[in-house]
Residue frames relative to the residue before (quaternion, step in Angstrom):
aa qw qx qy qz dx dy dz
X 1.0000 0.0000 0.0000 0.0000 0.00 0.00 0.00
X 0.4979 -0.6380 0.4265 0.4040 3.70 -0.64 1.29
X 0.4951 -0.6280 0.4147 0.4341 4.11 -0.90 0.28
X 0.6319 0.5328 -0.4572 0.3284 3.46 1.04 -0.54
X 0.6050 0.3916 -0.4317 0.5424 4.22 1.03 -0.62
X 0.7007 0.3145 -0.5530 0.3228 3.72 0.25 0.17
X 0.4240 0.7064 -0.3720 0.4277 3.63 0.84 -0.19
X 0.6144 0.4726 -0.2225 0.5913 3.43 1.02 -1.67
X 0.6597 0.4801 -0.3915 0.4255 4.10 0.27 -1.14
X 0.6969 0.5807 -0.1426 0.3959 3.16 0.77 -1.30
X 0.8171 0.2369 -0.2890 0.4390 3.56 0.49 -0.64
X 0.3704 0.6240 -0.5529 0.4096 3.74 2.06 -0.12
X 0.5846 0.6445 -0.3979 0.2907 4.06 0.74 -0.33
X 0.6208 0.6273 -0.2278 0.4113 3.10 1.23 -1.05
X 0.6574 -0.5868 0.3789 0.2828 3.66 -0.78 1.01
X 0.6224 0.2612 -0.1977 0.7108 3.81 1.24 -1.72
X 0.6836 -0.1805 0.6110 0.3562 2.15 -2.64 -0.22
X 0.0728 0.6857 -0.7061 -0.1610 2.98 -2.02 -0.22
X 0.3755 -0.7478 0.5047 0.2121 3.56 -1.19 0.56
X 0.3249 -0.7346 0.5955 -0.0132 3.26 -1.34 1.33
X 0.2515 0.7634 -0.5949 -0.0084 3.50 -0.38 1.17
X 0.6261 -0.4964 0.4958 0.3403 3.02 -1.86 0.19
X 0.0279 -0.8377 0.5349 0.1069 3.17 -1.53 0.66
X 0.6773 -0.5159 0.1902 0.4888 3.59 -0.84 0.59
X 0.5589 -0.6814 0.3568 0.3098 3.46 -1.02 0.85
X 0.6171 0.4809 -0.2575 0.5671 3.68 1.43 -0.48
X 0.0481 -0.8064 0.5492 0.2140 3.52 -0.77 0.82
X 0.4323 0.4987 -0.6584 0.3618 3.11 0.16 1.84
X 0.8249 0.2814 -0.3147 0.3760 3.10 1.12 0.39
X 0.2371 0.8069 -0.4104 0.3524 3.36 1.59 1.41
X 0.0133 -0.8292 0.5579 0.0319 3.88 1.39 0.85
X 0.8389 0.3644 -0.1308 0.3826 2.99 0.11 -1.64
X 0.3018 0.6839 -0.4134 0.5200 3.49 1.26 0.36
X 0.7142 0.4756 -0.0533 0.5108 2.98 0.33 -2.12
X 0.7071 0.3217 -0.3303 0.5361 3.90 0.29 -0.84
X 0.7057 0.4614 -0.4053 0.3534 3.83 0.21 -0.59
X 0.8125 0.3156 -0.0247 0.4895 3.41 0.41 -1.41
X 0.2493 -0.7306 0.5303 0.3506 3.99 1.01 -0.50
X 0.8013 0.2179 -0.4091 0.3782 3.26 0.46 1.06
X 0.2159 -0.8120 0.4474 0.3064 3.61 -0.86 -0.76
X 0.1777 0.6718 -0.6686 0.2647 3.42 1.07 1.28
X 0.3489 -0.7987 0.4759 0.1175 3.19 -1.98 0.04
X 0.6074 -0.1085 -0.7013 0.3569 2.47 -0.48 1.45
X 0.1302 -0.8235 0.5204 0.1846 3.64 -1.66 0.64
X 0.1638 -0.8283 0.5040 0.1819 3.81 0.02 0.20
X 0.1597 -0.8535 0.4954 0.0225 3.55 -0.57 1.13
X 0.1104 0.8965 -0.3940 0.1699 3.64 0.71 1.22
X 0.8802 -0.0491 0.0652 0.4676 3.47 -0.63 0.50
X 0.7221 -0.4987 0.1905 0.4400 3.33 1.37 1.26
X 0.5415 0.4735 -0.3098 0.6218 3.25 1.44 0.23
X 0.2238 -0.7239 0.6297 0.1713 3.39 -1.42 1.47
X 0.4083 -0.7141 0.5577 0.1107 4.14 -0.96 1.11
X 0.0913 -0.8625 0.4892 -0.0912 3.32 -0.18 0.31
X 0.8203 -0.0733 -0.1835 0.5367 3.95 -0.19 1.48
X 0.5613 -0.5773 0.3224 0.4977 3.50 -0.67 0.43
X 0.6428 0.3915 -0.4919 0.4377 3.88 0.14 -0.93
X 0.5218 0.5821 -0.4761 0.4028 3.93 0.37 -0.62
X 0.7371 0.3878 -0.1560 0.5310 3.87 0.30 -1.71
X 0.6395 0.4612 -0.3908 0.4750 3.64 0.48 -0.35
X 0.6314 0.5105 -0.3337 0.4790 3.42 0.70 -0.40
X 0.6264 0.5913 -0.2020 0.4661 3.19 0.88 -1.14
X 0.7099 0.1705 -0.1874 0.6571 3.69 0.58 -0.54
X 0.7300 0.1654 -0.5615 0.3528 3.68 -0.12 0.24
X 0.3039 0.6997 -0.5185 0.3864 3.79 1.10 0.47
X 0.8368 0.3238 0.0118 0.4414 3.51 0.72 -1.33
X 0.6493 0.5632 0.0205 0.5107 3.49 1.48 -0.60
X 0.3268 -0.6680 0.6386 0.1981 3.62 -0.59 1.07
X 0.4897 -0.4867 0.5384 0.4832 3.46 -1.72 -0.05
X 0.5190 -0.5069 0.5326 0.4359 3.51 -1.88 0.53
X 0.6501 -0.3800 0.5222 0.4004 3.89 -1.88 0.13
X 0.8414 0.2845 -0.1124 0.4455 3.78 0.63 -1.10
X 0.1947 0.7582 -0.5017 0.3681 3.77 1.69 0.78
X 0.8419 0.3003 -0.2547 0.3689 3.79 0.45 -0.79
X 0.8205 0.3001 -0.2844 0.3948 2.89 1.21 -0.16
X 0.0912 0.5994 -0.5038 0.6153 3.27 1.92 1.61
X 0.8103 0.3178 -0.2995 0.3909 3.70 0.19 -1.19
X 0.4643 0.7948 -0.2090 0.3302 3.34 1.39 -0.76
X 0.6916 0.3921 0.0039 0.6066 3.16 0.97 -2.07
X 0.5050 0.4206 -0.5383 0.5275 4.11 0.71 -0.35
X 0.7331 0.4827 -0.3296 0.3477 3.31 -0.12 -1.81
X 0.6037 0.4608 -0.3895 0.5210 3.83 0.49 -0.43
X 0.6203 0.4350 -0.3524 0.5494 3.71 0.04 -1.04
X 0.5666 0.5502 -0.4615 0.4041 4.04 0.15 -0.73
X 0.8327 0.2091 -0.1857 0.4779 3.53 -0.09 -1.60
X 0.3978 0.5130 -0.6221 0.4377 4.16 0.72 0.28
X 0.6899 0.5075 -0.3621 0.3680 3.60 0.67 -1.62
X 0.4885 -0.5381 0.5101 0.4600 3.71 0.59 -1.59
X 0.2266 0.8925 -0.3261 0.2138 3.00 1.27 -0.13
């Protein structure tokens, strides 16, 4: 499963919202990366004063803290279809 739809599964768990932005595709030019989060890996997850760092890291982190979502299996359901249409 690509890390960004588990990320997405994962943070639908989380009580808040949270905001997803895009960053520049060069990481020489991830400033504001760099000024928000003090770094410029990808993916990072800034929660409860704690900076997260790679997806298997943040995925842990919210299913550490986080029930599954009601609509997680059938998110995993609907990839896994789309897979074997693709060939996958």
């Amino acid at each position: 499963m690509p890390a960004l739809a588990q990320g997405a599964g994962a943070a639908d768990r989380a009580p808040n919202r949270f905001v997803a932005r895009q960053v520049e595709p060069e990481p020489e030019d991830r400033d504001a990366l760099r000024a928000a989060t003090g770094t410029d890996e990808i993916p990072v997850l800034v929660a409860d004063g704690e900076r997260i760092c790679g997806e298997d890291d943040a995925i842990a982190w919210l299913d550490e803290r986080y029930d599954s979502g009601r609509f997680e299996e059938d998110h995993r359901d609907k990839f896994r279809e789309h897979e074997v249409e693709a060939g996958g």
